[in-house]
C-alpha positions as CSV (number, residue, x, y, z in Angstrom):
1,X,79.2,136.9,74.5
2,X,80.8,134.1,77.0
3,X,84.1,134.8,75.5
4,X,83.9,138.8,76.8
5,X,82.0,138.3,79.6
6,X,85.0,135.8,81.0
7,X,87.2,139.0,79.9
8,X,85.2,141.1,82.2
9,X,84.9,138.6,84.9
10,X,88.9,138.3,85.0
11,X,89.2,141.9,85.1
12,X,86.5,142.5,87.8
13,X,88.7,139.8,89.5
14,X,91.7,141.3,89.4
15,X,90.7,144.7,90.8
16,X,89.1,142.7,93.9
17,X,92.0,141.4,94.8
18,X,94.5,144.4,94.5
19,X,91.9,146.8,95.3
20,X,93.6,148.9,93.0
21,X,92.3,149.8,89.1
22,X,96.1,150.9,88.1
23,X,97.7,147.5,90.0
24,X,95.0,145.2,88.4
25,X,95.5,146.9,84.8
26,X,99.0,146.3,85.3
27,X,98.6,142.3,86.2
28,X,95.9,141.9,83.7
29,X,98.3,143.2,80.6
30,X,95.6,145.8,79.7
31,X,95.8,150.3,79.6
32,X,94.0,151.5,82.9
33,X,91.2,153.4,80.7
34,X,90.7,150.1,79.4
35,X,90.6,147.8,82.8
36,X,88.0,151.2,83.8
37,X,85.8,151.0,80.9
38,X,85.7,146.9,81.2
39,X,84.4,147.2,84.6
40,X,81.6,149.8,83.7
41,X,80.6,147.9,80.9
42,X,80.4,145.0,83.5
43,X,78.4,147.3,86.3
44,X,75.9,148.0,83.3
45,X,75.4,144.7,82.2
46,X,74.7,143.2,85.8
47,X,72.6,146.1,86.8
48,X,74.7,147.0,90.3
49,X,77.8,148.6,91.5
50,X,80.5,146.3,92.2
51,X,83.2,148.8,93.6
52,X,82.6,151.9,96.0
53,X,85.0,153.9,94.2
54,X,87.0,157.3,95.9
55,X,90.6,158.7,94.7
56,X,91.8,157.0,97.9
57,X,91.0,153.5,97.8
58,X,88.5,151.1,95.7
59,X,86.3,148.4,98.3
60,X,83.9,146.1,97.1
61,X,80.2,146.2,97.3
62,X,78.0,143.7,98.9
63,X,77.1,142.6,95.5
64,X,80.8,142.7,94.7
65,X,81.7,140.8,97.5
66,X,78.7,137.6,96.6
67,X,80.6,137.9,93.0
68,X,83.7,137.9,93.8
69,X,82.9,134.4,96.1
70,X,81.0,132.9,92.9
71,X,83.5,133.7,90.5
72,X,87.3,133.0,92.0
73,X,86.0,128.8,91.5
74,X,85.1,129.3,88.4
75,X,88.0,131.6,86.9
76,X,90.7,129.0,89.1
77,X,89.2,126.3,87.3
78,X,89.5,127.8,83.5
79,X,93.2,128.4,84.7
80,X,93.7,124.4,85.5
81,X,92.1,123.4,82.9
82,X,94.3,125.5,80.7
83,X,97.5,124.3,82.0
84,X,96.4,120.9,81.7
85,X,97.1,121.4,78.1
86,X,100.9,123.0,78.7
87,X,102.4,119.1,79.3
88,X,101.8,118.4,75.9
89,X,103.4,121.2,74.2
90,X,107.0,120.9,73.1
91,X,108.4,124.0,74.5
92,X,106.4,125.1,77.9
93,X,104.9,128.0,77.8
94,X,103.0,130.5,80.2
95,X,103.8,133.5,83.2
96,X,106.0,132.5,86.1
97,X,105.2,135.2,88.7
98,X,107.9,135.8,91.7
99,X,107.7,137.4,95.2
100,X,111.5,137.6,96.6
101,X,112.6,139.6,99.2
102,X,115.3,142.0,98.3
103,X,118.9,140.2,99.6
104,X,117.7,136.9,97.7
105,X,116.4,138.6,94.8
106,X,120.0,139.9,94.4
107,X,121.9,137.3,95.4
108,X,120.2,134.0,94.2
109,X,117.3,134.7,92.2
110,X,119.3,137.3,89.4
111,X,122.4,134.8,88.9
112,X,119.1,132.3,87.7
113,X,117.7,134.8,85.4
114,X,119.5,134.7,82.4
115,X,120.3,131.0,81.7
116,X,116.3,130.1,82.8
117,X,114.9,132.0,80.2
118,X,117.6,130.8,77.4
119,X,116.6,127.6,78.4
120,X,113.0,128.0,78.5
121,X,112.3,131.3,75.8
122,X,108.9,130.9,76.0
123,X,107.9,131.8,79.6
124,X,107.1,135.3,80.8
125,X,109.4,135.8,84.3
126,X,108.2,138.7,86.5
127,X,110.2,139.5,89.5
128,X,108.0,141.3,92.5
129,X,110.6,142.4,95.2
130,X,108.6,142.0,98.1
131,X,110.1,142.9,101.9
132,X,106.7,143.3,103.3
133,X,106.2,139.3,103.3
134,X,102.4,139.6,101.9
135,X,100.4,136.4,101.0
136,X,101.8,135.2,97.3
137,X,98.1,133.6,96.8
138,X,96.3,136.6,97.4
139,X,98.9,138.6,95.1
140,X,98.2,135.7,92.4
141,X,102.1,135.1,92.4
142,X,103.2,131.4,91.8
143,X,106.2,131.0,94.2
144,X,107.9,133.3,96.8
145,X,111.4,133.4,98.2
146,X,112.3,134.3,101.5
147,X,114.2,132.8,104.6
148,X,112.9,129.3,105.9
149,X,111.4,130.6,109.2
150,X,109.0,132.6,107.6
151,X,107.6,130.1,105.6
152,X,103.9,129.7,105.9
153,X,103.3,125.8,106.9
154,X,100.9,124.8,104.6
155,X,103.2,126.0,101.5
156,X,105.5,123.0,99.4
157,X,109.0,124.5,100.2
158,X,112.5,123.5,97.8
159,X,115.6,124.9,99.7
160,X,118.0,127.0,97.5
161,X,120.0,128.8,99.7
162,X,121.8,127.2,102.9
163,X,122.6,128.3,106.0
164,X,123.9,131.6,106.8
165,X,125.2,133.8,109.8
166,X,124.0,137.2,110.9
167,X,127.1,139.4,111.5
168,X,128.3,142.3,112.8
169,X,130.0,144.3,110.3
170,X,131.8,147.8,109.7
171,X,133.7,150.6,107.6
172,X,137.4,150.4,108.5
173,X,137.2,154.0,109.1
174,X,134.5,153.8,111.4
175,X,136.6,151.6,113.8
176,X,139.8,153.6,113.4
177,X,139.5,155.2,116.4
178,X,137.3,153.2,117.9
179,X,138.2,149.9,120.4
180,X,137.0,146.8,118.7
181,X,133.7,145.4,120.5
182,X,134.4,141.9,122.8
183,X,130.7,141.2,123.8
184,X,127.7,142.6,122.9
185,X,127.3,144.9,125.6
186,X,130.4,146.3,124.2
187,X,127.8,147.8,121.2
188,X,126.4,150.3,123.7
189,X,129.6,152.8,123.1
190,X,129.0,152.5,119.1
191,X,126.6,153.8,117.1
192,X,124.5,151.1,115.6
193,X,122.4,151.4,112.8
194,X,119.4,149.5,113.0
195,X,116.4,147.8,110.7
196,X,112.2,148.3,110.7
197,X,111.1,145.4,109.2
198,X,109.0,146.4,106.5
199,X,106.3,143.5,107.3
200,X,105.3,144.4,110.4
201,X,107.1,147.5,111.1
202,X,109.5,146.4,114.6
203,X,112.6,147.4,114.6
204,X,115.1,144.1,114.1
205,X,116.8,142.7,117.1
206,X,120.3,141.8,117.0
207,X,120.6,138.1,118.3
208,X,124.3,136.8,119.3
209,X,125.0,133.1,120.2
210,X,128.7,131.9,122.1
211,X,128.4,128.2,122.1
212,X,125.3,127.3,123.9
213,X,124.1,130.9,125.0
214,X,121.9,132.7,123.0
215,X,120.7,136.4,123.4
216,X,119.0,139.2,121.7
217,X,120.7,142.2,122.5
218,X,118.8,145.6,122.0
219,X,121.3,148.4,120.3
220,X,121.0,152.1,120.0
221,X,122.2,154.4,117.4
222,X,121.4,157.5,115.7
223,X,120.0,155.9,112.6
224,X,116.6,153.8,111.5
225,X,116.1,152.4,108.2
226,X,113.5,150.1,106.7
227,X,115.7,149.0,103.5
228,X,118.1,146.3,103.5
229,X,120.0,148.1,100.5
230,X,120.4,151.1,102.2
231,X,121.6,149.6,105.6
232,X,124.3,148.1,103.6
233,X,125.2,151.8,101.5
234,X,125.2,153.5,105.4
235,X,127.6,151.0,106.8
236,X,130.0,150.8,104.2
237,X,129.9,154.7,104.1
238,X,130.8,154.6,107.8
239,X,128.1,156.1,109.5
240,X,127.7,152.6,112.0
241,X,127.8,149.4,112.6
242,X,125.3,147.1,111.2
243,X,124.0,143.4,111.1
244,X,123.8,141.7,108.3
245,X,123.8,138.3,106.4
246,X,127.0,137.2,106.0
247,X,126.2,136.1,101.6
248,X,125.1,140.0,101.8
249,X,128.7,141.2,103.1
250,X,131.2,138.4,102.3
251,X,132.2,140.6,99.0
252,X,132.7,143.6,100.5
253,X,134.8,142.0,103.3
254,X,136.6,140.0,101.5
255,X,137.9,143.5,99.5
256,X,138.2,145.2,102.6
257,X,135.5,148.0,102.9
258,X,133.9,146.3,105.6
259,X,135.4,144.7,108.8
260,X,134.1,141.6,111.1
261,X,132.9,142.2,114.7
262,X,131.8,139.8,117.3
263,X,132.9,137.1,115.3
264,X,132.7,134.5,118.2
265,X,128.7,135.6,118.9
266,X,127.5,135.2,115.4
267,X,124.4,134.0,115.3
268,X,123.1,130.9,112.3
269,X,119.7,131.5,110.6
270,X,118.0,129.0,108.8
271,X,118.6,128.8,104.7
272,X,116.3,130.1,102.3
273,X,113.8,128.9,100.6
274,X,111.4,128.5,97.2
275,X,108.1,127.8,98.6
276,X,104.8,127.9,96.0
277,X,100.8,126.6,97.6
278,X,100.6,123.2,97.9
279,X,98.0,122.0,95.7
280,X,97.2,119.0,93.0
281,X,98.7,120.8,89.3
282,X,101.4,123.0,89.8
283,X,101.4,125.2,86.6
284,X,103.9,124.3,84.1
285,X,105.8,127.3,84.3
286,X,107.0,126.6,87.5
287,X,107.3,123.1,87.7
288,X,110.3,123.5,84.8
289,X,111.5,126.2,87.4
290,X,111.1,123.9,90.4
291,X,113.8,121.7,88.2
292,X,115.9,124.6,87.0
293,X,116.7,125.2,90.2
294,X,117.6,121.8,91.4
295,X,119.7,121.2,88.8
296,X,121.4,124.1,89.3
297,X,121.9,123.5,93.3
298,X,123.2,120.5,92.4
299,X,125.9,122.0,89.9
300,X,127.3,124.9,92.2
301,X,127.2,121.8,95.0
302,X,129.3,119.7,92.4
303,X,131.9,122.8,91.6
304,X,132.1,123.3,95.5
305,X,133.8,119.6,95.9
306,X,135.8,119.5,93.1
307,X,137.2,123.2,93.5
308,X,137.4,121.5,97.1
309,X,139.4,118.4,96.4
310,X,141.8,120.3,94.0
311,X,142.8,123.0,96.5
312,X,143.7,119.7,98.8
């Protein structure tokens, strides 16, 4: 009896907090008929509805809602208490669940992929690419990725990417026939794609810095897109100029298909970051990841200097 009613409490849980039966079968591991019937069977039991259900959306009840408040304590504390045991196991064990936004996911987090989970065979990995910057504890993730300045405060942050600049790129046959840009006012005679953040839906602004002066300079163009992958596909097909991180474009302008602009106004962000809730037990899973990924910062670091020092 205890052991299924925890099952149904998990489940009733996980709908509450995705407000979605298909997105909370999904996380749970269990066939949406199932996660349905679970949370009938749950309903019946207790007497009350828990979820005002319509094909639109799923809300909790009042009921739901005094549940819901009892239960969360309860179900984080079968979780600690769980991965108290995973220290004394000899190969860890457990889920490691990601939110990264899409450029990182790509460019940091995929490289990572492979050799973590030959190292560690036993952990589940699951990769959410997330560009709407959501809260990871509400989405039950463990960690998040995402540029330093938009870092909650109150989160334990592990830097794994550094530094980078936001430049002004383009096709080569874009510019052909086009004068090179100067200044940033000079982007007024080009057609500049730009970006609609998909967190809070602005349109991205195009910041340049020349020694000490710093200003955001607001473009025009015929083009609006709210995906970073497809910014990248419309300026290298040449319908613009866009601006981008420079880890995003080095590749492509290093073989040519893209060109610099601006290059004395581009403008430094801060690095990126692996930030998971500050709290007493981090789960196992992701403390072995917290040190996977130090340990291999410190490695690319160590190649850097010694490619460094034999190129000298």
């Amino acid at each position: 009896m205890a052991g299924l009613q925890i099952t149904e409490l998990a489940a009733f849980a996980a709908v509450a907090e995705h407000h979605s039966f298909t997105r909370a079968a999904a996380q749970v591991g269990i066939a949406l008929p199932t996660m349905s019937q679970t949370i009938r069977s749950l309903e019946d039991r207790l007497g009350v509805r828990l979820f005002n259900r319509t094909t639109r959306s799923v809300a909790l009840t009042e009921a739901g809602e005094r549940l819901l408040a009892e239960v969360r304590p309860i179900l984080e504390s079968l979780d600690h208490a769980l991965e108290s045991v995973n220290s004394f196991r000899d190969t860890p064990m457990g889920t490691l669940r990601l939110a990264v936004t899409r450029p990182f996911a790509t460019m940091l987090l995929a490289p990572l992929v492979q050799p973590f989970l030959a190292e560690y065979p036993a952990i589940r990995l699951e990769i959410a690419v997330d560009d709407t910057h959501s809260d990871i504890v509400s989405g039950r993730f463990d960690a998040g990725i995402r540029v330093g300045h938009r870092v909650e405060r109150d989160m334990t942050i592990l830097r794994i990417g550094d530094e980078f600049r936001m430049m002004t790129v383009a096709a080569p046959a874009f510019m052909k026939d086009r004068s090179a840009p100067s200044a940033p006012t000079d982007l007024q005679a080009l057609n500049c794609i730009q970006y609609r953040t998909p967190w809070d839906g602005s349109v991205y602004g195009w910041t340049f810095a020349n020694g000490d002066e710093l200003t955001e300079f607001a473009v025009q163009g015929s083009l609006i897109v709210n995906d970073i992958d497809l910014l990248v596909s419309t300026v290298l097909s040449g319908v613009g100029v866009g601006y981008l991180p420079e880890p995003l474009v080095a590749g492509h302008l290093a073989e040519g298909r893209l060109v610099s602009l601006l290059d004395d106004w581009s403008h430094v962000r801060y690095g990126v970051f692996l930030y998971h809730p500050s709290r007493r037990q981090t789960p196992m899973p992701l403390q072995v990841f917290l040190r996977f990924v130090e340990t291999h910062r410190r490695r690319g670091r160590t190649a850097e200097r010694e490619g460094a020092s034999a190129a000298s």
